[in-house]
N, C-alpha and C positions, 0 to 999 in steps of 0.2 A: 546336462541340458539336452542331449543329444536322446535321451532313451522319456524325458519329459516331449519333444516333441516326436518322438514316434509312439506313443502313448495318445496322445493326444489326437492324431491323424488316423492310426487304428480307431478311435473313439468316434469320430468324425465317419470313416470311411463305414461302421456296423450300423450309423444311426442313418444314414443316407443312403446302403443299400436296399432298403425296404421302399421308399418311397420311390427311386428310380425303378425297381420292379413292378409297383403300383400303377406308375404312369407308363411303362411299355405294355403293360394288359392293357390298360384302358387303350392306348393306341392301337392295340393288336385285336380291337371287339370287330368282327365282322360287319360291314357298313351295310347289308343285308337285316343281320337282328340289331342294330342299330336303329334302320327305320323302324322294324315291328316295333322297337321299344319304344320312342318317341311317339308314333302312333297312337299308339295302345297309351301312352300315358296324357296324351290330350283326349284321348274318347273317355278316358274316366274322369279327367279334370274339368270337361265340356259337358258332362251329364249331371252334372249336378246344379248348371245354370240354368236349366229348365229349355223347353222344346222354344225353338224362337228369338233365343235371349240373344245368339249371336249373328253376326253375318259371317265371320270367318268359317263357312263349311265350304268355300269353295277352295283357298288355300290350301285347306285339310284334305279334299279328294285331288287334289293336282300334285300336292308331294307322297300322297297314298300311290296317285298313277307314275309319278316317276320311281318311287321304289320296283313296283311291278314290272314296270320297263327296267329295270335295272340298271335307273339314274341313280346312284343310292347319294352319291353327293350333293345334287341337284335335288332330291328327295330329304336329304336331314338336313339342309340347309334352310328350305322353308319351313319344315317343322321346327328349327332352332327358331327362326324367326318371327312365325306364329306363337311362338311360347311368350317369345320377351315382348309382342305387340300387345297382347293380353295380361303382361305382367305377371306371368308364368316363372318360374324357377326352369332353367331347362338341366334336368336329371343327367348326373354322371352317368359317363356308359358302364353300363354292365361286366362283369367278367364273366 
């Protein structure tokens, strides 16, 4: 019974170290290319609505400006925000 659950908890512990590793990267993404990234992925998800179609470009240059000021939480939070206001998927961060 005894070597049944250390079997099992080894089994437990190899499938579970991967996704703990998964999610310390993602934690560990620079909140720097974190804006780039969110940025960059509403300037290409916002170009295909044509010139006009939104009002959200001022959201978009005020968490662009607090990335540059090196608000960056204050910057991908409105980008998070702006994503789900428009019914955006907001993209896993990057490794």
């Amino acid at each position: 019974m005894h070597r049944v659950r250390s079997v099992a908890l080894a089994s437990v512990m190899a499938i579970g170290a991967p996704a703990v590793a998964c999610a310390q990267q993602a934690a560990e993404m620079e909140p720097k290319a974190r804006c780039a990234q969110l940025l960059a992925y509403w300037d290409q998800r916002s170009a295909s609505k044509g010139e006009g179609a939104s009002g959200s470009d001022m959201p978009r240059k005020a968490a662009g400006l607090d990335c540059d000021n090196r608000r960056y939480a204050d910057g991908i939070r409105r980008m998070e925000d702006l994503l789900r206001q428009n019914r955006y998927p907001v993209p896993p961060p990057q490794p």
